[in-house]
C-alpha positions in Angstrom: 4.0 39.8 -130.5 6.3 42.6 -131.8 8.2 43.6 -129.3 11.0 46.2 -130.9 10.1 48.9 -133.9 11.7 47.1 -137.1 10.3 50.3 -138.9 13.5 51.6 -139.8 16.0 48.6 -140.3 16.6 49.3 -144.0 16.9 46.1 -146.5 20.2 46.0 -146.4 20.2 45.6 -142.6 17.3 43.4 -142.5 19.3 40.6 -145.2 22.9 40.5 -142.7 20.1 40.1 -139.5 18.3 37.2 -141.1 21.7 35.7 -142.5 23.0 36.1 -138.9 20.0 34.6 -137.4 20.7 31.4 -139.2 24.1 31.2 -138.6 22.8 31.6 -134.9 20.0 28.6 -135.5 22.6 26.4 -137.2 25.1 26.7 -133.7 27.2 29.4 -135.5 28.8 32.4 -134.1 28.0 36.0 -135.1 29.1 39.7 -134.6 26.7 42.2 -134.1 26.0 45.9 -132.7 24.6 46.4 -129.3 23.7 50.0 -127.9 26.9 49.2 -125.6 30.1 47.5 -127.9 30.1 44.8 -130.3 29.2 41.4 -129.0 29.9 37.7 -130.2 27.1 35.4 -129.9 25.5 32.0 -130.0 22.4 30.4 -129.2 22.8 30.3 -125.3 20.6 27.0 -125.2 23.8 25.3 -127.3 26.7 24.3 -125.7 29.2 23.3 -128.7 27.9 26.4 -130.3 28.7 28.6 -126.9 32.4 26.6 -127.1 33.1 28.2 -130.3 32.7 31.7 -128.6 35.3 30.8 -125.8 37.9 29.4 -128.5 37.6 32.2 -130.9 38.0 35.1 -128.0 40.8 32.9 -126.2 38.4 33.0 -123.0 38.9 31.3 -119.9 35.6 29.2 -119.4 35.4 30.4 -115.8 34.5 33.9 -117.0 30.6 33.6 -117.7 28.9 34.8 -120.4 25.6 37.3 -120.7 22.7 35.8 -121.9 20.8 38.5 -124.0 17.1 38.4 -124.6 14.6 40.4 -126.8 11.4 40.2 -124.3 11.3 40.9 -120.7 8.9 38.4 -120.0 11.8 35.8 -121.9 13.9 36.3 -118.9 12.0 33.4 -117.0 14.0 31.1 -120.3 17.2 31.8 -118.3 16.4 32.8 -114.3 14.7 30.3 -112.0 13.4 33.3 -109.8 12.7 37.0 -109.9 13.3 38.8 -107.2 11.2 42.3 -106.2 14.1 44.6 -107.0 14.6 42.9 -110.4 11.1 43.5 -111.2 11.5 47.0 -110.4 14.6 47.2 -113.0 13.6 45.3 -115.5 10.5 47.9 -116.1 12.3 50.9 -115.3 15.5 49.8 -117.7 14.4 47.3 -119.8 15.5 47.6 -122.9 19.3 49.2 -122.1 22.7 48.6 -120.7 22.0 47.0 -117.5 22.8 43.3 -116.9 20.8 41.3 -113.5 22.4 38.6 -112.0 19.9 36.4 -110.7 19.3 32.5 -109.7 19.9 29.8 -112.4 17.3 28.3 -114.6 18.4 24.3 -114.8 18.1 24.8 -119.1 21.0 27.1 -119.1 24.5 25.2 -120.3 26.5 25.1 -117.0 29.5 26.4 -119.5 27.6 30.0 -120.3 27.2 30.7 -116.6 31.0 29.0 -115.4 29.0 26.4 -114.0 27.5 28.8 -111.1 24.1 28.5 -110.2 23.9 32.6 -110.7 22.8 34.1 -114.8 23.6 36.9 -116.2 20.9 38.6 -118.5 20.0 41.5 -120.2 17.9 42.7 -122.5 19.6 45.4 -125.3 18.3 48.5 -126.5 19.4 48.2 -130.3 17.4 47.8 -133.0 19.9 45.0 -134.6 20.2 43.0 -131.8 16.7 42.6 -130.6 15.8 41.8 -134.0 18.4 39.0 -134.6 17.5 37.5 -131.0 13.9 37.8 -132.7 14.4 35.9 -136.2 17.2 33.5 -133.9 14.1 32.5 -131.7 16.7 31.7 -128.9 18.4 33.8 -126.4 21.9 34.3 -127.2 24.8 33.9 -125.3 27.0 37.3 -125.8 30.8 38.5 -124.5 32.0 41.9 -126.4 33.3 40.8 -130.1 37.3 41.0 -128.7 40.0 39.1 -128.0 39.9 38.1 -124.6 42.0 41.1 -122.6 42.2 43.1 -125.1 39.8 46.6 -125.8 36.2 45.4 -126.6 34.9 46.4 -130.4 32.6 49.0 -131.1 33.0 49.5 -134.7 32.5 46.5 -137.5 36.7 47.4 -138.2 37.5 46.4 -135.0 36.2 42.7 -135.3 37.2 42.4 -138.5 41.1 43.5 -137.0 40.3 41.0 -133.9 38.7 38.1 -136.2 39.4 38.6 -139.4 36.9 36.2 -141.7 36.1 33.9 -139.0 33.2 35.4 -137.8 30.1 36.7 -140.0 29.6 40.5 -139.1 26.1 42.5 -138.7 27.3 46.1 -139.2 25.8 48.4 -137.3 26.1 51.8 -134.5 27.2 51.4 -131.3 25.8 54.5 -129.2 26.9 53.8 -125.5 30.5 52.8 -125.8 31.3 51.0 -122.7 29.8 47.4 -121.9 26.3 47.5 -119.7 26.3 47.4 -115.8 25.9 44.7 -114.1 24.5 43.9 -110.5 23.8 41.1 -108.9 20.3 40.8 -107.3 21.4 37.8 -105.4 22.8 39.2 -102.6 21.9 41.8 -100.1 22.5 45.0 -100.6 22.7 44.2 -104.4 26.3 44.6 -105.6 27.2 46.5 -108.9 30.0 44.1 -110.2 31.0 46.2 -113.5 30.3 50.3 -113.7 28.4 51.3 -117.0 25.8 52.7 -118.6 23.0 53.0 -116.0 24.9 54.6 -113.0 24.8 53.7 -109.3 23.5 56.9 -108.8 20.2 55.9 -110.7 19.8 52.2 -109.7 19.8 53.7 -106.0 17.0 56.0 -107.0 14.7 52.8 -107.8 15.6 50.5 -105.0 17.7 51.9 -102.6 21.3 51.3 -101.3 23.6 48.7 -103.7 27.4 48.5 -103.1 30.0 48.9 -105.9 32.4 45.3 -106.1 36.3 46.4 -105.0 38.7 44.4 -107.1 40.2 43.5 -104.1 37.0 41.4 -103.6 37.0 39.4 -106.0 36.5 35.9 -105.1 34.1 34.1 -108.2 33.3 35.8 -111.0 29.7 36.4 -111.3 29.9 38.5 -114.2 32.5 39.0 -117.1 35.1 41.8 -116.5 36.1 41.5 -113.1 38.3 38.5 -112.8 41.1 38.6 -115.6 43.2 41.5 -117.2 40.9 43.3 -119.4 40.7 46.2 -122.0 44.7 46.1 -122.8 45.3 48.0 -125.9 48.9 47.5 -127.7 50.2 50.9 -125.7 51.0 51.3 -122.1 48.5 53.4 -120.6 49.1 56.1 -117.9 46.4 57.9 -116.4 46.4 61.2 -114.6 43.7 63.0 -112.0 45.1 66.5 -112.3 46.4 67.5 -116.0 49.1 70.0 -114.4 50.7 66.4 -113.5 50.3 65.3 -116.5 52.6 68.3 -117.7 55.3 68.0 -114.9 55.3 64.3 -115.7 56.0 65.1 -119.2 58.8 68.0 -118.3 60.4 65.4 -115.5 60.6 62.2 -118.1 61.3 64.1 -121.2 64.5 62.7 -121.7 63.6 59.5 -121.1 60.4 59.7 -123.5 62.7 61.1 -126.4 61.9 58.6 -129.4 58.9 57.5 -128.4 55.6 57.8 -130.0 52.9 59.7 -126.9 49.6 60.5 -127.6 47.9 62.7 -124.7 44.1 62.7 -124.3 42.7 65.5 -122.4 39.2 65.9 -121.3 36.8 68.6 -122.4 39.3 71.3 -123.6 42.9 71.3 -124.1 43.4 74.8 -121.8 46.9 76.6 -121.4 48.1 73.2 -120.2 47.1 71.2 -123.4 48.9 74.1 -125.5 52.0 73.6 -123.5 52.1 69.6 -124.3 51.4 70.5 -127.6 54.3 73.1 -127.7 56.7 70.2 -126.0 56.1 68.4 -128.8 53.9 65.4 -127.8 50.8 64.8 -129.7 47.2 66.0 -128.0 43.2 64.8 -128.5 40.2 65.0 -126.5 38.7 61.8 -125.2 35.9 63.7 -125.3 33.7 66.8 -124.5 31.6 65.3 -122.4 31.5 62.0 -120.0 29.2 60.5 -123.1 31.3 61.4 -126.3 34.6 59.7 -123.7 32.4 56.5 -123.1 31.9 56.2 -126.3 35.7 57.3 -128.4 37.7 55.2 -125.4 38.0 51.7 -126.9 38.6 53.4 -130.3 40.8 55.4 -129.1 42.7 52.8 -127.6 42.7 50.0 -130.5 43.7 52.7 -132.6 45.9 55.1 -130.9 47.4 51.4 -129.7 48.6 50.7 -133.5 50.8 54.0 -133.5 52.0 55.2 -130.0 53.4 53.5 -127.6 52.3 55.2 -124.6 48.7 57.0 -123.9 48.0 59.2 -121.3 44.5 59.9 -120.4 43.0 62.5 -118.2 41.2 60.6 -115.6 37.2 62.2 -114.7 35.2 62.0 -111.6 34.0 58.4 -110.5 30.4 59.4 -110.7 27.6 58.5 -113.2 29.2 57.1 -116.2 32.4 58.4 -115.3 32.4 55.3 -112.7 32.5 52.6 -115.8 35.0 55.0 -117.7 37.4 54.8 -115.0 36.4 51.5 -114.5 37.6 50.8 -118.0 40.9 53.1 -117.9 42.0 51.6 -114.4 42.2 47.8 -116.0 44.0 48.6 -119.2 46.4 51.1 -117.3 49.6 50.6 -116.7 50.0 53.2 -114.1 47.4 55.5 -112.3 48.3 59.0 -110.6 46.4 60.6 -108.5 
């Protein structure tokens, strides 16, 4: 059964995916593009080959791992049940950036799931990945392709900076820019343990009222990116509500920022305020023109704005839709947060 358009993976693409695919098969590890970042995987079914994930990112192996499929019917290979609302998901999502959390299947390696009886799975909407799940004829066990706390890859760059030539890399676009959302379908109301790109707003609209996890209840980690530091780029990251405090922050602690590198990233438009900044000095981008465009520049931004200045002050956006996950993001590699 095909189950993903192949038509335009172009030979080049189509040698690195089956050269991946038996790196996969042989217990190997493997970088490729996802429609969200960059993730590392392995055959999920292979434990010594999931170890070699958790040593080469530096992972603590009580932070589980998404198992990524290519079939929606392949989601009974991982998850011992199916409950109603993940039905309902699954066919309204299915392929894209949403990760279920749902009741163990015995086969799964208690080290991909941190030896809960809870799986995370997804199924990716990226032409690359389904394909090398395809030719790997295995799901595969996937974090983002980063060193653990630090800001996850979306280009082929940044896992060659993270991993240099200890991982084989499938080059490829990432279009999304944040990692997927994830809910857990276990409990009631389902609980959205990591923002991204399928919104609360639009999960609600298919089966009603799920909460949003507070950091401050965080107890087991069901899911990857809620229990440890996360997203830390090489700067220290401020971020700002209101750009006018952005500019009396930068007036008050002139003096004090005087030899340092600062890189100020303002949403949308720079406006009179982003000429002033510039016309103190400091140096000014846009994360973005849109909520999009930010999801996907802010872990570029921040591994390479990281290499040069040592603080980065973002404009902060409204926690709704995707704005949720960039926040999300921003908030755990921040150093400070003013509202």
């Amino acid at each position: 059964m095909r189950f993903c358009d192949n038509s335009d993976i172009s030979p080049a693409e189509e040698e690195q995916i089956r050269r991946g695919a038996e790196i996969i098969r042989s217990g190997g590890v493997v970088a490729f593009p996802t429609e969200t970042v960059y993730g590392l995987g392995a055959n999920a079914f292979d434990e010594d080959a999931v170890k070699k994930i958790f040593e080469l990112k530096g992972r603590p192996q009580d932070n589980p791992l998404i198992i990524h499929i290519a079939k929606k019917e392949d989601v009974f290979l991982v998850a011992r049940e199916i409950p109603k609302n993940a039905e309902i998901l699954i066919d309204k999502f299915w392929p894209g950036p949403l990760t279920l959390v749902l009741p163990k299947n015995p086969s799964v390696p208690d080290i991909v799931t941190a030896n809960l009886d809870t799986v995370a799975v997804r199924m990716p909407n990226h032409k690359i990945a389904l394909k090398l799940i395809e030719l790997s004829a295995v799901p595969i066990s996937a974090p983002s392709a980063n060193i653990s706390g630090k800001p996850s890859a979306t280009k082929p760059e940044h896992v060659k900076k993270y991993f240099g030539d200890k991982v084989f890399i499938i080059e490829g676009e990432v279009k999304i820019g944040i990692e997927s959302t994830v809910i857990d379908l276990t409990v009631s109301p389902p609980v959205i343990l990591r923002p991204g790109g399928i919104s609360k707003e639009m999960i609600e609209k298919e089966i009603g009222r799920v909460d949003v996890l507070a950091d401050s209840d965080v107890k087991i980690a069901k899911s990857p990116g809620i229990k440890y530091k996360h997203y830390s780029p090489n700067s220290d990251v401020y971020i700002f509500m209101n750009r006018k405090d952005i500019l009396k922050f930068l007036e008050f602690e002139r003096s004090k920022l005087s030899g340092k590198k600062v890189l100020v990233a303002l949403f949308r438009y720079l406006g009179e305020e982003g000429e002033k900044i510039r016309d103190m000095g400091f140096n000014i981008t846009l994360s973005g023109r849109t909520l999009e465009d930010f999801a996907r520049n802010l872990f570029n931004l921040l591994i390479v704005a990281g290499e040069t200045y040592d603080i980065i002050i973002f404009e902060g956006v409204e926690e709704r839709g995707i704005g949720l996950g960039i926040m999300n993001r921003l908030k755990k590699a921040g150093k400070k947060m003013f509202y």
